[in-house]
N, C-alpha and C positions, 0 to 999 in steps of 0.2 A: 522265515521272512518276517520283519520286524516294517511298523505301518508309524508314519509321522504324521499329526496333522497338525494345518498352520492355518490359523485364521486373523484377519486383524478387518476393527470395525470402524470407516472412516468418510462418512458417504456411501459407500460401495463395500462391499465385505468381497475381500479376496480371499478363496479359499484354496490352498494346493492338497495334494498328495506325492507325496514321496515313498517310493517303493524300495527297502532295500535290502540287499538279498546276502548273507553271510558269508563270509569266504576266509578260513584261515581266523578265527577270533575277529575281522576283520569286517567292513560292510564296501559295497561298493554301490554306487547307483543305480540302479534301475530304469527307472521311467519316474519324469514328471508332469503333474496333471492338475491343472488349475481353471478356476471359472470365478464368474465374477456374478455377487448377487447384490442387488438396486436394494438400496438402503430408503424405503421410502413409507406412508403412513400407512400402506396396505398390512406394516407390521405393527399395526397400533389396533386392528379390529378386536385382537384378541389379548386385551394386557393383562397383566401378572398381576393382580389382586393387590398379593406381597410388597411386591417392588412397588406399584404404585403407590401403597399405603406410607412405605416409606419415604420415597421422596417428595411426598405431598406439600410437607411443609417447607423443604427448599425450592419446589416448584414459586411456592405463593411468592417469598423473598424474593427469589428471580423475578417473578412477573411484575412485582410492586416494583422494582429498578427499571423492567426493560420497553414496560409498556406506556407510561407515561407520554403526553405530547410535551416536545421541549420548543417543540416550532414547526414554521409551514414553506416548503420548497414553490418556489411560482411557478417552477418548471420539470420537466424531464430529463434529467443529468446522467451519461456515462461513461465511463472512460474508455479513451480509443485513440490510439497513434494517426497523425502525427504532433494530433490535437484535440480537448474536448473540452466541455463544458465539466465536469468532473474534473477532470483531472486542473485545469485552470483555478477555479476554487478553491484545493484542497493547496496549491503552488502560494496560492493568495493567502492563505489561511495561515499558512510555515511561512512564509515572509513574515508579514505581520508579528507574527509572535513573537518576533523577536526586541519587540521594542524595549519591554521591561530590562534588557539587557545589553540592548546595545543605545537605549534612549532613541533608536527609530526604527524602522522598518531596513534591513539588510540589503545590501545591493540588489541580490536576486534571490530566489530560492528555487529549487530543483527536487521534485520526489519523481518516482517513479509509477508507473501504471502497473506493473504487477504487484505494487501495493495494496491499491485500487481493488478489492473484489469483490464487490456488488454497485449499484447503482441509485439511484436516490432519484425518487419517482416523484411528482408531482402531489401535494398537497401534506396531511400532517407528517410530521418526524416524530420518530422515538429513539431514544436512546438503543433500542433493538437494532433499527434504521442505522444508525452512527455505527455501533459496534459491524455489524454485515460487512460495513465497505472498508474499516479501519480494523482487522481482525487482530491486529499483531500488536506486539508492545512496544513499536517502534519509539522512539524518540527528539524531542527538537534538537540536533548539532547546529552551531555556529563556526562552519571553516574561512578560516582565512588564506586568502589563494592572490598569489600573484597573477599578475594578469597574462603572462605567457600562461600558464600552466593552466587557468580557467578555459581560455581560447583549446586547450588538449579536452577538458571537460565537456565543451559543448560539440565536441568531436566523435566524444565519445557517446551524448546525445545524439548526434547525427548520425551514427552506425545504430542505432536501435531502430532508427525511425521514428525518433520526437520522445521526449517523455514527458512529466509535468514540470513545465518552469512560470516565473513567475519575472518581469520587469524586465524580457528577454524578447529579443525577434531575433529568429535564424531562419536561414534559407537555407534549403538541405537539398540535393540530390535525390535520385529516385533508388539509385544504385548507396547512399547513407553515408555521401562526402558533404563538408561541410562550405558551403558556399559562403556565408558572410555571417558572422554573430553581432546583434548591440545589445549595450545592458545599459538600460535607462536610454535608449534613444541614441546612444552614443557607440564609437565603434570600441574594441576592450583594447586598453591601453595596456602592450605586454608588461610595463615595469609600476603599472601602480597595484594596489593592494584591494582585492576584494571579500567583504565580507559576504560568505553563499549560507543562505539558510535552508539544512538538508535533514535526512534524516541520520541518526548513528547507525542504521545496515549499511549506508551508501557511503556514508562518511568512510568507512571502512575498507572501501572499493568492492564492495558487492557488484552486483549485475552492470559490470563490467561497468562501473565507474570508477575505473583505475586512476585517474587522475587525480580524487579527491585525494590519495594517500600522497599527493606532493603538497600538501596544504602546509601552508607556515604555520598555522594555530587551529588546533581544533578545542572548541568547548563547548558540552554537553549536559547543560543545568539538568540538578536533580529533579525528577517529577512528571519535564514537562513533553507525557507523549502526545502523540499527534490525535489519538482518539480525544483526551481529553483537550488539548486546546482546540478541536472541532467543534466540542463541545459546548463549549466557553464562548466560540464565535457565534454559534447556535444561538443559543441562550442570550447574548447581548444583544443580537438582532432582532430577537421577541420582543425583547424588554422596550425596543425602541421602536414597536409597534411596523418590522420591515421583515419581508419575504426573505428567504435565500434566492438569489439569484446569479448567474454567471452568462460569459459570454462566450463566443469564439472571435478574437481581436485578430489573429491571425503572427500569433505568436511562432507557429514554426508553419513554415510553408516549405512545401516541395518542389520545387523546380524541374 
């Protein structure tokens, strides 16, 4: 009998066993047997001498980037369907950015909450802070969408139960039909052309935002991910002696 073990360490360490028994040059299964171990600093009472002496000096380089204050939240922010004060912000923040390229701010902008994965607490920020909630390398897209096909997008909003938008009011069902969409105050006009500022996962129709793949024009400037123009919004807000702050305006509501 021939023994396999498989571990992977990721928050949680899953550990299996696989048992498996010879037959004919051949193996066939046995039994599998797995548990799960809490990856947490109770494994830090006892460290490696070694390895810590090693990574000492990339620890500092990390720390000197992640610990720095870049600004101050006035409030307690987190993300949550079918609206939040998180997720509003960060909608606000992918709008905006897009000025340098389109000379204004985009009709609307759309990210998603499983984006979102941490929350932004009341008082300093750190780029640690920024990194937590923006983990990924996502990026700013600029689609261009007909206005039938956008009214499919905020549809497709409406089946998730709200995500993060941004110059948008919908009325959504409880059962996630779409009752009524405006973009800028106005209702979406199927034959005119709207520019949506998203990210390139969703651009792509990820988490079932299929709709964006009917976009007339997708553009996707080099550089500009969402951690860093967080960033950027961060920092300017300091600079201008002003809190981060957001609201709940009543962007998507449920009926």
């Amino acid at each position: 009998m021939k023994q396999f073990y498989l571990n992977r360490l990721s928050g949680v360490a899953l550990v299996g066993l696989l048992l498996l028994s010879s037959c004919h040059s051949s193996y066939q299964l046995k039994k599998v047997e797995g548990s799960r171990i809490e990856i947490s600093s109770k494994w830090d009472r006892n460290p490696d001498k070694e390895a810590t002496a090693i990574l000492a000096p990339y620890k500092t380089e990390v720390d000197s980037l992640m610990t720095p204050v870049v600004g101050k939240s006035a409030m307690d922010m987190e993300a949550g369907r079918p609206e939040s004060l998180l997720s509003n912000l960060v909608a606000d923040v992918l709008r905006n950015a897009t000025v340098p390229y389109l000379g204004r701010p985009a009709d609307l902008a759309v990210t998603n909450m499983g984006g979102l994965r941490s929350s932004l607490s009341a008082g300093d920020i750190t780029f640690s802070n920024i990194y937590e909630i923006l983990p990924f390398e996502n990026s700013l897209c600029i689609v261009t969408m007909k206005g039938s096909n956008l009214r499919t997008l905020m549809e497709n909003i409406a089946g998730a139960g709200g995500e993060g938008v941004s110059n948008v009011r919908l009325e959504i069902s409880k059962d996630g039909k779409l009752l009524s969409a405006k973009v800028g105050g106005e209702p979406i006009d199927d034959n005119r052309l709207y520019e949506v500022a998203t990210l390139d996962y969703l651009a792509e129709g990820n988490d079932k935002m299929v709709a964006f793949l009917q976009g007339e024009k997708k553009v996707c400037p080099d550089g500009a991910t969402m951690r860093d123009l967080f960033f950027s919004y961060v920092k300017k807000q300091t600079a201008a002696g002003k809190e981060i702050t957001s609201a709940i305006e009543g962007r998507i509501t449920v009926k």
